[in-house]
C-alpha positions as CSV (number, residue, x, y, z in Angstrom):
1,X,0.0,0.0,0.0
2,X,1.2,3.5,-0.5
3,X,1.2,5.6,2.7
4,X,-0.7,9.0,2.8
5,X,3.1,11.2,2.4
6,X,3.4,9.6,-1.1
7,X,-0.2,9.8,-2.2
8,X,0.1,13.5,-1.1
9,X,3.9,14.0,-2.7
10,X,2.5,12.5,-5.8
11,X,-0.5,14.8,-5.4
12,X,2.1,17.9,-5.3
13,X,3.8,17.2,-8.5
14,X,1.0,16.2,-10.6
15,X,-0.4,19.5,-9.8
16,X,2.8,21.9,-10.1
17,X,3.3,19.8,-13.7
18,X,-0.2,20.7,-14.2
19,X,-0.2,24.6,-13.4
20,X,3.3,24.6,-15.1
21,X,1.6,23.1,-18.5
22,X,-1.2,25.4,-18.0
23,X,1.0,28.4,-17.9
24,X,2.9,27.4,-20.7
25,X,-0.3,26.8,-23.1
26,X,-1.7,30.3,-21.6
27,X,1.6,31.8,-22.4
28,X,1.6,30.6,-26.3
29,X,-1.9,32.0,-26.5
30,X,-1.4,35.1,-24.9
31,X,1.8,35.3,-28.1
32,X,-1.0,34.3,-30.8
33,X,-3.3,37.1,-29.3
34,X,-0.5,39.9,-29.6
35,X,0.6,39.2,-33.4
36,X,-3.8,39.0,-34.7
37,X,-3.3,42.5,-32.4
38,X,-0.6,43.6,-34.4
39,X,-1.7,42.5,-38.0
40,X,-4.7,44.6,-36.4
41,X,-3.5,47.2,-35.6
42,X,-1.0,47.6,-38.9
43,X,-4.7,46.8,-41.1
44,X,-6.6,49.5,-39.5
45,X,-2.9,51.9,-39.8
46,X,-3.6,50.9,-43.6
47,X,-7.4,52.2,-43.7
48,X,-6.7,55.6,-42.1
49,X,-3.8,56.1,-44.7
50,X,-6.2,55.7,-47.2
51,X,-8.9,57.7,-45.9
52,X,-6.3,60.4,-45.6
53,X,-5.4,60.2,-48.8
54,X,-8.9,60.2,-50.2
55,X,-9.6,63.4,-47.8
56,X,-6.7,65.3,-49.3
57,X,-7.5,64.7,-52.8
58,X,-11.4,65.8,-52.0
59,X,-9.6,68.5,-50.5
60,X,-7.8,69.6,-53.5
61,X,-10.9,69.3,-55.6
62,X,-13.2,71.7,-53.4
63,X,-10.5,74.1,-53.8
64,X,-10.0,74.2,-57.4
């Protein structure tokens, strides 16, 4: 029979392997999250660049 101090020891380490795996898979999310933020982020940088561009040249026509 196994005593209680290695059913609890065994306990320990199959949990910090657990919360260590856990923080790991969290961690390669969290690094997927950031770069869809950045392609994002560099999209919408794209769509205001060419709504400036469009405002200047509506710009230039109200003026001639």
């Amino acid at each position: 029979m196994i005593s209680a101090e290695t059913k609890d020891l065994i306990y320990i380490v199959g949990l910090v392997v657990t919360v260590a795996g856990l923080h790991f898979m969290l961690r390669a999310r969290v690094m997927v999250l950031e770069e869809r933020v950045r392609g994002y982020s560099k999209a919408i940088e794209r769509v205001f660049d060419s709504l400036k561009r469009i405002e200047e040249k509506l710009d230039e026509k109200a003026d001639k």
